[in-house]
LOLOSE-525893 format. One record per atom (N, C-alpha, C): residue in one letter; x, y, z; atom name. Coordinates in steps of 0.1 Angstrom, whole numbers, plus 2048, in hexadecimal, padded with zeros to 3 digits. Each point is the difference from the previous one (the first is absolute). Last residue first. Example, Ala and Ser with C-alpha at 12.3 -4.5 7.8 and 13.67 -1.06 7.14 Angstrom:
+-----+-----+-----+-----+------+
| res |  px |  py |  pz | atom |
+-----+-----+-----+-----+------+
|   s | 880 | 7EA | 847 |    N |
|   s | 809 | 80B | 800 |   CA |
|   s | 7F8 | 80B | 808 |    C |
|   a | 803 | 7C7 | 7FF |    N |
|   a | 7F7 | 80C | 800 |   CA |
|   a | 809 | 80C | 800 |    C |
+-----+-----+-----+-----+------+
END
This chain:
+-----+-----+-----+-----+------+
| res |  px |  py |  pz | atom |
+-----+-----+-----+-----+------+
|   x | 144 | 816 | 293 |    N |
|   x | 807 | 811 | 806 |   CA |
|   x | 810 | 803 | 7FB |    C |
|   x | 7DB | 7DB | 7E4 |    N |
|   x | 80D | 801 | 80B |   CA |
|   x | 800 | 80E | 805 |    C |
|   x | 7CE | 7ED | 7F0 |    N |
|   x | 80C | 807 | 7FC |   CA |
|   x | 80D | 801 | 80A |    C |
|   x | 7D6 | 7DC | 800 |    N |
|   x | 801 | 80D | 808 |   CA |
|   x | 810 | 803 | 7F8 |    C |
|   x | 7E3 | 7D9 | 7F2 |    N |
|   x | 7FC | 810 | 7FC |   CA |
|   x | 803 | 80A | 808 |    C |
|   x | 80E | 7D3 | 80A |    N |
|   x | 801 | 804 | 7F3 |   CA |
|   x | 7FB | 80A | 7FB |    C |
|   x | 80D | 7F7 | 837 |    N |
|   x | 7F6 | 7FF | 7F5 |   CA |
|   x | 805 | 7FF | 7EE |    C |
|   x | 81E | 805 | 828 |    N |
|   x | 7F9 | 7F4 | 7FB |   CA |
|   x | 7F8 | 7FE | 7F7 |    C |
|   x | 821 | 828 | 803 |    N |
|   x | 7F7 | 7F9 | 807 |   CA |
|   x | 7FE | 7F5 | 801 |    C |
|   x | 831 | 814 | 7F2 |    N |
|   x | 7EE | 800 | 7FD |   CA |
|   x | 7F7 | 7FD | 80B |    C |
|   x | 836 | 816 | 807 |    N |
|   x | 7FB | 7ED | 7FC |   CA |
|   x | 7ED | 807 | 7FB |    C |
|   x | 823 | 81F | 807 |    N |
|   x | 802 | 7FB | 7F2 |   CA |
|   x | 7F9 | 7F4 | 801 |    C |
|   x | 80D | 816 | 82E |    N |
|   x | 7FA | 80A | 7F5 |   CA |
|   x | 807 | 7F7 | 7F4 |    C |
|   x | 7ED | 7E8 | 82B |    N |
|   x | 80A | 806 | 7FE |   CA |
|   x | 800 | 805 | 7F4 |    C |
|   x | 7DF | 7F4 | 825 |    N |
|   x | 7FF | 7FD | 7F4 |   CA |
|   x | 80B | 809 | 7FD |    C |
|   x | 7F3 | 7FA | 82B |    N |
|   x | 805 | 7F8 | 7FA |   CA |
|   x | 800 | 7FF | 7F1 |    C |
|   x | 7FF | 831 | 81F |    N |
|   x | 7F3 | 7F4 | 7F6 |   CA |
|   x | 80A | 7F5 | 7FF |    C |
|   x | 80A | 82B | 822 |    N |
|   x | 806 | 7F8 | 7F2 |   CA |
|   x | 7F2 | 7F5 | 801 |    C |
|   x | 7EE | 823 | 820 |    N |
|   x | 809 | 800 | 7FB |   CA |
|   x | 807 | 7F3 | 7F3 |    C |
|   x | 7D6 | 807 | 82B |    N |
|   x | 806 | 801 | 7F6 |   CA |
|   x | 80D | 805 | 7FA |    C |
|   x | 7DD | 7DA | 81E |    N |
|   x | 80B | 80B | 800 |   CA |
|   x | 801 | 805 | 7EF |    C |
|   x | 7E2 | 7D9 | 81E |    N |
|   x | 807 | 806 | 7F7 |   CA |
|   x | 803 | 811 | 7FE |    C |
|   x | 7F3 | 7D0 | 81F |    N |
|   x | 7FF | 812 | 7FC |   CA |
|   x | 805 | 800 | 7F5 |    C |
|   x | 7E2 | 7D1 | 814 |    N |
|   x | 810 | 804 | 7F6 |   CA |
|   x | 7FF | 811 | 802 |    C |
|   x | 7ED | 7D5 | 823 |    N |
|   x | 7FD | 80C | 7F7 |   CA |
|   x | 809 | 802 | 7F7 |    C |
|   x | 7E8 | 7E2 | 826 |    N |
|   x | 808 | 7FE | 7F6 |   CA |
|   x | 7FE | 80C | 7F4 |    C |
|   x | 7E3 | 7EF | 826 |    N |
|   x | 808 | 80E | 7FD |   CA |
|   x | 80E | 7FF | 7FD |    C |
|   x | 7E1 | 7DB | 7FD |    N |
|   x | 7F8 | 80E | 805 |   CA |
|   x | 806 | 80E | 802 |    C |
|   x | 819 | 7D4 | 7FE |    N |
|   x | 7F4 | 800 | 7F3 |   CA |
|   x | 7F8 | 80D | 7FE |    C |
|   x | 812 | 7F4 | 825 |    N |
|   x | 80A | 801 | 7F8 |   CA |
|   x | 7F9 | 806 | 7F3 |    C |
|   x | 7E6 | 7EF | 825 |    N |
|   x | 807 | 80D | 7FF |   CA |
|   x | 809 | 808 | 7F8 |    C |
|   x | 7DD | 7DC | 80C |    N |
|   x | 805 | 802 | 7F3 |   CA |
|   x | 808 | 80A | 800 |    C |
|   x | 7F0 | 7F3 | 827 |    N |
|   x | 7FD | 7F2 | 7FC |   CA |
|   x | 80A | 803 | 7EF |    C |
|   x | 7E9 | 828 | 815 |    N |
|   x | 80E | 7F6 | 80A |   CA |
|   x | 806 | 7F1 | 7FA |    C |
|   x | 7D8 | 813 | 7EF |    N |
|   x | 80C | 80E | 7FA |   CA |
|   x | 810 | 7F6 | 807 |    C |
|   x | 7CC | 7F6 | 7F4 |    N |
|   x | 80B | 7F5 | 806 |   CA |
|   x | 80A | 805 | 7FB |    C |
|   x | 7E4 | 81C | 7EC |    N |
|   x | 7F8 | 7F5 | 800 |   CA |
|   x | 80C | 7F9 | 807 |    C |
|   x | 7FD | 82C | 7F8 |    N |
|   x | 808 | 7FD | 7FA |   CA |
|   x | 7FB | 7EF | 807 |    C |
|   x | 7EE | 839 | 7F5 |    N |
|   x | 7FB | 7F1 | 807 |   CA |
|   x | 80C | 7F8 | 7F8 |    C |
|   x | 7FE | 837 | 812 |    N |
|   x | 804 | 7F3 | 7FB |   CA |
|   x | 7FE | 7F3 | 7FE |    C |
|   x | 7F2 | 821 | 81C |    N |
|   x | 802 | 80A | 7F6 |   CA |
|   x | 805 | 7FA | 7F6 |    C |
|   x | 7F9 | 7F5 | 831 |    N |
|   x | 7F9 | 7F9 | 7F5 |   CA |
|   x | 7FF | 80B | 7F2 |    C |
|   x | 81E | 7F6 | 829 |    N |
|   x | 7F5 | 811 | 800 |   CA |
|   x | 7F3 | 7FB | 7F7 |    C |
|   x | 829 | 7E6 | 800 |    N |
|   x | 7FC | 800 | 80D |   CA |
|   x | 7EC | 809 | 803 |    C |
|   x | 81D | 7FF | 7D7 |    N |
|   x | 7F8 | 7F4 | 800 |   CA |
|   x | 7FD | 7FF | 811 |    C |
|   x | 81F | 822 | 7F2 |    N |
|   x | 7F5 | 800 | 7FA |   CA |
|   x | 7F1 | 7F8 | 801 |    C |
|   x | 82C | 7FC | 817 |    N |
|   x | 7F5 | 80B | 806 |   CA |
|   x | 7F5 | 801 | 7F8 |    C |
|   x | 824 | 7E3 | 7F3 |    N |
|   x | 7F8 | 7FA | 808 |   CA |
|   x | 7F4 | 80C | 804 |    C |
|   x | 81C | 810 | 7DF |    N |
|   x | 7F9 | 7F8 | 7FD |   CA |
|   x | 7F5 | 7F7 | 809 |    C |
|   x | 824 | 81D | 80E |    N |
|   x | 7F2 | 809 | 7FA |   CA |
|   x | 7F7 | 7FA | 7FB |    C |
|   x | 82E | 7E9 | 80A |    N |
|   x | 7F5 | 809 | 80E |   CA |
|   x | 7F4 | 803 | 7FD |    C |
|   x | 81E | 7F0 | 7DC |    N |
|   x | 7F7 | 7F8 | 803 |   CA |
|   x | 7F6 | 804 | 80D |    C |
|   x | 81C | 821 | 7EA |    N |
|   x | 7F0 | 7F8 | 7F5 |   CA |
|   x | 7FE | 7F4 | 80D |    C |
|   x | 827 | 814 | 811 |    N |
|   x | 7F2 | 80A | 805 |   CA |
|   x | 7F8 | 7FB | 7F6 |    C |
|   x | 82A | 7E4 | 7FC |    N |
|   x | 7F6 | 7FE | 80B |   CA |
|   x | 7F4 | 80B | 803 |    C |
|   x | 817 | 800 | 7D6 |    N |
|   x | 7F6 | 7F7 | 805 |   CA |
|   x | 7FA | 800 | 80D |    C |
|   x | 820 | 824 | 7F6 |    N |
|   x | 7F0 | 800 | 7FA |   CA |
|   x | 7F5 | 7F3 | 7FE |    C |
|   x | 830 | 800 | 815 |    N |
|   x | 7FA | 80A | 805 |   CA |
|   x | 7F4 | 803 | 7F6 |    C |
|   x | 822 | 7DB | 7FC |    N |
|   x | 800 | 803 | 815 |   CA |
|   x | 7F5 | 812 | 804 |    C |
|   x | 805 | 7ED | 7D2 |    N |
|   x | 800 | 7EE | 805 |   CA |
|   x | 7FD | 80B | 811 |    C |
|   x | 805 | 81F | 7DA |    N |
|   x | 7F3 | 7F6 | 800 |   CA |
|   x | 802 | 7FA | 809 |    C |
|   x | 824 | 816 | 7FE |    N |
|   x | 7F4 | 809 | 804 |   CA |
|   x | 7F8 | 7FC | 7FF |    C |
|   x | 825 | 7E7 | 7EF |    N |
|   x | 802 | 802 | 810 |   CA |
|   x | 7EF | 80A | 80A |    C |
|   x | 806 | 7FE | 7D1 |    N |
|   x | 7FF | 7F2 | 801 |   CA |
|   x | 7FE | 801 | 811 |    C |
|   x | 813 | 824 | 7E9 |    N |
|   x | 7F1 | 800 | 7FE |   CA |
|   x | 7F7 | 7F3 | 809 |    C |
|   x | 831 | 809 | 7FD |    N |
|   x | 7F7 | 808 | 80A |   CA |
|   x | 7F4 | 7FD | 7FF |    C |
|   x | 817 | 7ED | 7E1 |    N |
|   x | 802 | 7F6 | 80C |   CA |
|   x | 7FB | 80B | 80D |    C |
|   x | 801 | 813 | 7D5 |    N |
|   x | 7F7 | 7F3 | 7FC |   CA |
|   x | 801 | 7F9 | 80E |    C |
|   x | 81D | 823 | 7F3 |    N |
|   x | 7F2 | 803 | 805 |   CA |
|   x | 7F3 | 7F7 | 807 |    C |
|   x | 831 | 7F6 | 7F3 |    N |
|   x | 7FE | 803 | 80F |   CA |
|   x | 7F6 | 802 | 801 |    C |
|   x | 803 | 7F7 | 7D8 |    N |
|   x | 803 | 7F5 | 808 |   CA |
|   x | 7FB | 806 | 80D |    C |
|   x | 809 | 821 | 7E1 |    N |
|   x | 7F4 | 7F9 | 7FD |   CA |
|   x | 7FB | 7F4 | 808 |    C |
|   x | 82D | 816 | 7FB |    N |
|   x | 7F4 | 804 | 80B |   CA |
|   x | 7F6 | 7FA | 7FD |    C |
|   x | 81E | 7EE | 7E6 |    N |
|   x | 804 | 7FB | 811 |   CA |
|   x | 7F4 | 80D | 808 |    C |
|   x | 800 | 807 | 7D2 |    N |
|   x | 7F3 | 7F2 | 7FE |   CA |
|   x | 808 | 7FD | 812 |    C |
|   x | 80F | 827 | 7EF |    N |
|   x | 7F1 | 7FE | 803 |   CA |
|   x | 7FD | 7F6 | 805 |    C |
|   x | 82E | 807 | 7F1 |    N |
|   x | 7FA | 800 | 813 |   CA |
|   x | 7F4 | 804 | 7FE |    C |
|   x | 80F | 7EE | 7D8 |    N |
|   x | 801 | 7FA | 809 |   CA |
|   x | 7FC | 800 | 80B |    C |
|   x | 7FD | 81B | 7E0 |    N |
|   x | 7F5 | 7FC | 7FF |   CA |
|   x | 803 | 7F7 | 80D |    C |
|   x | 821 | 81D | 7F6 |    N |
|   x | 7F6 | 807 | 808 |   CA |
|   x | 7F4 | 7F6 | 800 |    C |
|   x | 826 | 7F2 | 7EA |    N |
|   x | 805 | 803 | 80F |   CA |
|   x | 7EE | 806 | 806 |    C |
|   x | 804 | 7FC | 7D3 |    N |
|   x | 801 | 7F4 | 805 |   CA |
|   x | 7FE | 801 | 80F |    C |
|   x | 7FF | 823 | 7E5 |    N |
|   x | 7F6 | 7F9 | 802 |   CA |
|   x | 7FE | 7F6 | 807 |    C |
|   x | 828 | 821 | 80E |    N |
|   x | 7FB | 7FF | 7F0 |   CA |
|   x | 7F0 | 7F8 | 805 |    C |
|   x | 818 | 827 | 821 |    N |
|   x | 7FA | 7F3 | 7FC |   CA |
|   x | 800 | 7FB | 7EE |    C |
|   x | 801 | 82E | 817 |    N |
|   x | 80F | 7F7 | 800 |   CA |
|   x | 7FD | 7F5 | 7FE |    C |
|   x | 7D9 | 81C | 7FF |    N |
|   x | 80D | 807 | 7FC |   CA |
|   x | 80D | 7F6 | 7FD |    C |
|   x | 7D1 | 7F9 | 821 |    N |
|   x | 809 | 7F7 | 7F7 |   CA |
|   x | 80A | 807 | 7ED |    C |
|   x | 7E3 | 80C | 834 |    N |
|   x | 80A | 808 | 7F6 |   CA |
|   x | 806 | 7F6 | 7FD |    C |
|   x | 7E0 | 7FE | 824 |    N |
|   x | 7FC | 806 | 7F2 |   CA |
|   x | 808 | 806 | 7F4 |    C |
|   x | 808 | 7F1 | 831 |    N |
|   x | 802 | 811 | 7FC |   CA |
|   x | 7F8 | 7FB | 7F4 |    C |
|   x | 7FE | 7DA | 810 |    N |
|   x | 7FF | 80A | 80F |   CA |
|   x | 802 | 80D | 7F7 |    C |
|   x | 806 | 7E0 | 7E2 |    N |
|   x | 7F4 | 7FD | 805 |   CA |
|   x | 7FC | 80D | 80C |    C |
|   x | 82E | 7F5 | 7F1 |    N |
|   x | 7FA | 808 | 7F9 |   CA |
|   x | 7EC | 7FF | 803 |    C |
|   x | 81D | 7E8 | 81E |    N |
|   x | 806 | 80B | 7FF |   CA |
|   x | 7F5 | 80B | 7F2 |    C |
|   x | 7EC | 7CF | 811 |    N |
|   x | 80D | 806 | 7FC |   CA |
|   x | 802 | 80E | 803 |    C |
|   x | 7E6 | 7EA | 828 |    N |
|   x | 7FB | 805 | 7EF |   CA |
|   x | 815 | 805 | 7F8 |    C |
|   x | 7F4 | 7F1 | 833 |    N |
|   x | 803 | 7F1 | 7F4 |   CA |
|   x | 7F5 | 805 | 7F5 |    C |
|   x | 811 | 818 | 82B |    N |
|   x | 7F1 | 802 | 7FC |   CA |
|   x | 7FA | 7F0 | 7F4 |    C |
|   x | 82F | 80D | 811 |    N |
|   x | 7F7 | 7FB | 809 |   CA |
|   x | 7F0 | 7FD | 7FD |    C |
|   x | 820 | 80F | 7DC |    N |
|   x | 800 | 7F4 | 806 |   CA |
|   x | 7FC | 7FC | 80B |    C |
|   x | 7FC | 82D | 7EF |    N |
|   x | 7F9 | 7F7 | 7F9 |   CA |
|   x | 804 | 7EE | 802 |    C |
|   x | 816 | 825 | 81B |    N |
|   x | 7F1 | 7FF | 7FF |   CA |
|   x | 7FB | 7F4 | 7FB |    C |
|   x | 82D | 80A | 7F4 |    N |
|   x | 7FF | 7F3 | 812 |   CA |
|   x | 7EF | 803 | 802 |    C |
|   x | 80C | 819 | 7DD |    N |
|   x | 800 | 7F0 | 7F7 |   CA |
|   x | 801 | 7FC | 810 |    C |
|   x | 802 | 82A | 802 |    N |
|   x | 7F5 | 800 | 7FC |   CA |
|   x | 7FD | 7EF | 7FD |    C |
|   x | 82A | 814 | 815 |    N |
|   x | 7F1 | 7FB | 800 |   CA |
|   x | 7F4 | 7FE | 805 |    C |
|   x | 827 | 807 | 7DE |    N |
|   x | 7FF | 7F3 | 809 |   CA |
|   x | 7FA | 7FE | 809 |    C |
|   x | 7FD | 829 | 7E7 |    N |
|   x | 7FC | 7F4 | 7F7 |   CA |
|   x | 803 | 7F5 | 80B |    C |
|   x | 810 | 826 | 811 |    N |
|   x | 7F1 | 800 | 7FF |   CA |
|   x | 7FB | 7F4 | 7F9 |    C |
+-----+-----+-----+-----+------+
END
């Protein structure tokens, strides 16, 4: 049953303990590791879901917007890029890794 469970978790490309939630057998190291390789894979799903599937429906919705006039985007065609140029954001891990500070000077370390 354990092997698999581990030919799952390798098709799926989540570690093993990730898929059951059972880092028991793991030390730190090993376990932080296959976060940070899922974490990757999340990251390149995510990426792959912006570029071939929520830009192109922002930018769709966007021309409709401005077609309809529910939008005024002043020489939309001409600027398009520019015009629906977007960033998502998602949530989950923060770039800010645990022990670095802020920037600020009066913002306290987490």
């Amino acid at each position: 049953m354990l092997a698999v469970l581990r030919h799952i978790a390798a098709g799926l490309n989540l570690p093993y303990e990730l898929l059951l939630k059972d880092f028991s057998k793991t030390n730190y190291s090993s376990a932080r590791a296959a976060l940070l390789e899922a974490w990757r894979y999340f990251h390149g799903r995510r990426r792959w879901l912006m570029d071939y599937w929520l830009r192109p429906i922002y930018e769709l919705w966007l021309e409709e917007a401005i077609n309809s006039g529910l939008v005024e985007a002043p020489d939309f065609y001409a600027k398009r890029y520019a015009y629906s140029r977007c960033r998502f954001i998602f949530g989950g891990r923060s770039r800010r890794r645990h022990g670095q500070c802020r920037r600020s000077p009066l913002a306290a370390c987490l």
